[in-house]
ZADO-1210 file (C-alpha; in nm, 4 decimals, padded with zeros to 6 digits):
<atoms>
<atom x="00.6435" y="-01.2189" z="03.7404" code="UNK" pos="1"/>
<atom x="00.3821" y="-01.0237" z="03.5794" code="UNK" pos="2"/>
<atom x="00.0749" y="-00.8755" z="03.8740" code="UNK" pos="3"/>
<atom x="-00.2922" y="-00.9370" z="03.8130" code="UNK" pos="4"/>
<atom x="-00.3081" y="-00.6114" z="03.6579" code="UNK" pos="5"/>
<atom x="-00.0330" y="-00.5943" z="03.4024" code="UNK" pos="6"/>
<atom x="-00.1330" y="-00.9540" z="03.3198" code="UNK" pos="7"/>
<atom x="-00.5088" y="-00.8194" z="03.2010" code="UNK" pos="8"/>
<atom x="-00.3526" y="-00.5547" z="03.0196" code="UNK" pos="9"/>
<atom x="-00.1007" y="-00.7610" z="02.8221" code="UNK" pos="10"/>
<atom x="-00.3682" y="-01.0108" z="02.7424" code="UNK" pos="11"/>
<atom x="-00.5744" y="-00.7065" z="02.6271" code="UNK" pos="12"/>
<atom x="-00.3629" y="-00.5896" z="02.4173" code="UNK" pos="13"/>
<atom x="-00.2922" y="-00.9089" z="02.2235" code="UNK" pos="14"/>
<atom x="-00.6685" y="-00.9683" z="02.1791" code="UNK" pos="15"/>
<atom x="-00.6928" y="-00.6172" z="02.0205" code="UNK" pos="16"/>
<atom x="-00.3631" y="-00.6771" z="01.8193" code="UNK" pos="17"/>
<atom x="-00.5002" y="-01.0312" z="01.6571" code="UNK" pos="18"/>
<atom x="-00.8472" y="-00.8594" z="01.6015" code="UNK" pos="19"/>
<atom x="-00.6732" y="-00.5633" z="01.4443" code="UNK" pos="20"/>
<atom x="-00.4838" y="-00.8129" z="01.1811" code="UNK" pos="21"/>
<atom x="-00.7387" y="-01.0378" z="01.1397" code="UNK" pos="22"/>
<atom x="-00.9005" y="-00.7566" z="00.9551" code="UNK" pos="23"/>
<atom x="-00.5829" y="-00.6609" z="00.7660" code="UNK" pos="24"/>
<atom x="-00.6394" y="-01.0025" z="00.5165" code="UNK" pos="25"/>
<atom x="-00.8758" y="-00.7461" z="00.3183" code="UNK" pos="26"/>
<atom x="-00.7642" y="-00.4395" z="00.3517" code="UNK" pos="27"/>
<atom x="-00.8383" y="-00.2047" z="00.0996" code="UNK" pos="28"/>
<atom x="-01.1435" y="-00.3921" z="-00.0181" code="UNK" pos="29"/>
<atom x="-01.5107" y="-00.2964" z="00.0594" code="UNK" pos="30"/>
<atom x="-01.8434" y="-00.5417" z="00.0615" code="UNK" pos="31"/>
<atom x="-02.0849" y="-00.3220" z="-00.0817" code="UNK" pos="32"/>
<atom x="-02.3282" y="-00.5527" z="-00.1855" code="UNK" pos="33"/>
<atom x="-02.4067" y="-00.8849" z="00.0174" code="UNK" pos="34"/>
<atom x="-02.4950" y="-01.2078" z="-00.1004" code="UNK" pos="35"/>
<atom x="-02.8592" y="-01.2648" z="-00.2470" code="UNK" pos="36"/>
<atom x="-03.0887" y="-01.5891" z="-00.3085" code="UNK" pos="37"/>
<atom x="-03.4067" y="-01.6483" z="-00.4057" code="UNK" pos="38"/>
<atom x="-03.6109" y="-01.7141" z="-00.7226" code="UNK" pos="39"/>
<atom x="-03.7410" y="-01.4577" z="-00.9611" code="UNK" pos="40"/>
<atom x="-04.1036" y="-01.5618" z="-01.0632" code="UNK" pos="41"/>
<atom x="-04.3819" y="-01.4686" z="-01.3105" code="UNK" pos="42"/>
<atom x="-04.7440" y="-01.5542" z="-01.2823" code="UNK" pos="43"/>
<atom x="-04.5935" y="-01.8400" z="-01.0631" code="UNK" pos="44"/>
<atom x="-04.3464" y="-01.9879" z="-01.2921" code="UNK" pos="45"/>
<atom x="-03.9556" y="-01.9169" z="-01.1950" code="UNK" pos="46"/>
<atom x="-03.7999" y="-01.6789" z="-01.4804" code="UNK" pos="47"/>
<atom x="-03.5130" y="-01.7842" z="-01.6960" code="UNK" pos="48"/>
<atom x="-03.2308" y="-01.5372" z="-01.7776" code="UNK" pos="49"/>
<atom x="-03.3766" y="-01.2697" z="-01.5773" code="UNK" pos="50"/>
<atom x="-03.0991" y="-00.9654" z="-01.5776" code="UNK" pos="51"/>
<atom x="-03.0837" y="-00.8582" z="-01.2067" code="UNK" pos="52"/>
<atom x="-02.9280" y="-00.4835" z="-01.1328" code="UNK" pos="53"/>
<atom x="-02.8644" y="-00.3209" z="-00.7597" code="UNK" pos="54"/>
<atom x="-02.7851" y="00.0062" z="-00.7837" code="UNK" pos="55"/>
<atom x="-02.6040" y="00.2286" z="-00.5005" code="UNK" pos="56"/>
<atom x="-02.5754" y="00.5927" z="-00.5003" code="UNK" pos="57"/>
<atom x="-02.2738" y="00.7020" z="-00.2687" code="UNK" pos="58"/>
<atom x="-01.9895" y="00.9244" z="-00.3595" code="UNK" pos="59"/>
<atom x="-02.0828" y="00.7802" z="-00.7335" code="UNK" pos="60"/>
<atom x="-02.2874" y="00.5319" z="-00.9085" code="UNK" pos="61"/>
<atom x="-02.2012" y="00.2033" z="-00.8060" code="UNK" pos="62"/>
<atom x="-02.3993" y="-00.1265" z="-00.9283" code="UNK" pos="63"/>
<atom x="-02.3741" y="-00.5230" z="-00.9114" code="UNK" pos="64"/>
<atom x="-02.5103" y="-00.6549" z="-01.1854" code="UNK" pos="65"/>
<atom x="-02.6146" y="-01.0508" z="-01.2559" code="UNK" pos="66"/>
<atom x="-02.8627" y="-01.3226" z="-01.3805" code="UNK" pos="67"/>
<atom x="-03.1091" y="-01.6094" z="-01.3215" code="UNK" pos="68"/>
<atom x="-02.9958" y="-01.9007" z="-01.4264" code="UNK" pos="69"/>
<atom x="-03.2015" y="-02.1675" z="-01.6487" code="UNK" pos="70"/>
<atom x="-03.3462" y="-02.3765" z="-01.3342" code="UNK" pos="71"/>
<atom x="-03.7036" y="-02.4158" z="-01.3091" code="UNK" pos="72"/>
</atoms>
């Protein structure tokens, strides 16, 4: 039988081992840009097939590049 304290640091160590490959899914892969939303107007009036360009300047250029869609 396992005492109060070994018991805490088993349980310890399986919490940090599931956290530790519950990150491992994406490994290898960054988020460098998060998720936008909103609506691009002009005088008022939502713009069509506006081009939309983030830009990042780390250890090189970097940029996420998209566009409005037709909804108005």
């Amino acid at each position: 039988m396992l005492s109060s304290g070994s018991y805490w640091a088993w349980a310890l160590v399986l919490i940090v081992t599931g956290v530790i490959l519950m990150g491992c899914k994406d490994a290898g892969s960054v988020c460098l840009f998060s998720r936008m939303s909103g609506v691009i107007t002009l005088d008022g009036k939502p713009v069509a097939n506006a081009r939309l360009v983030r830009t990042v300047q780390l250890s090189k250029k970097q940029e996420d590049e998209n566009s409005s869609d037709n909804k108005e």
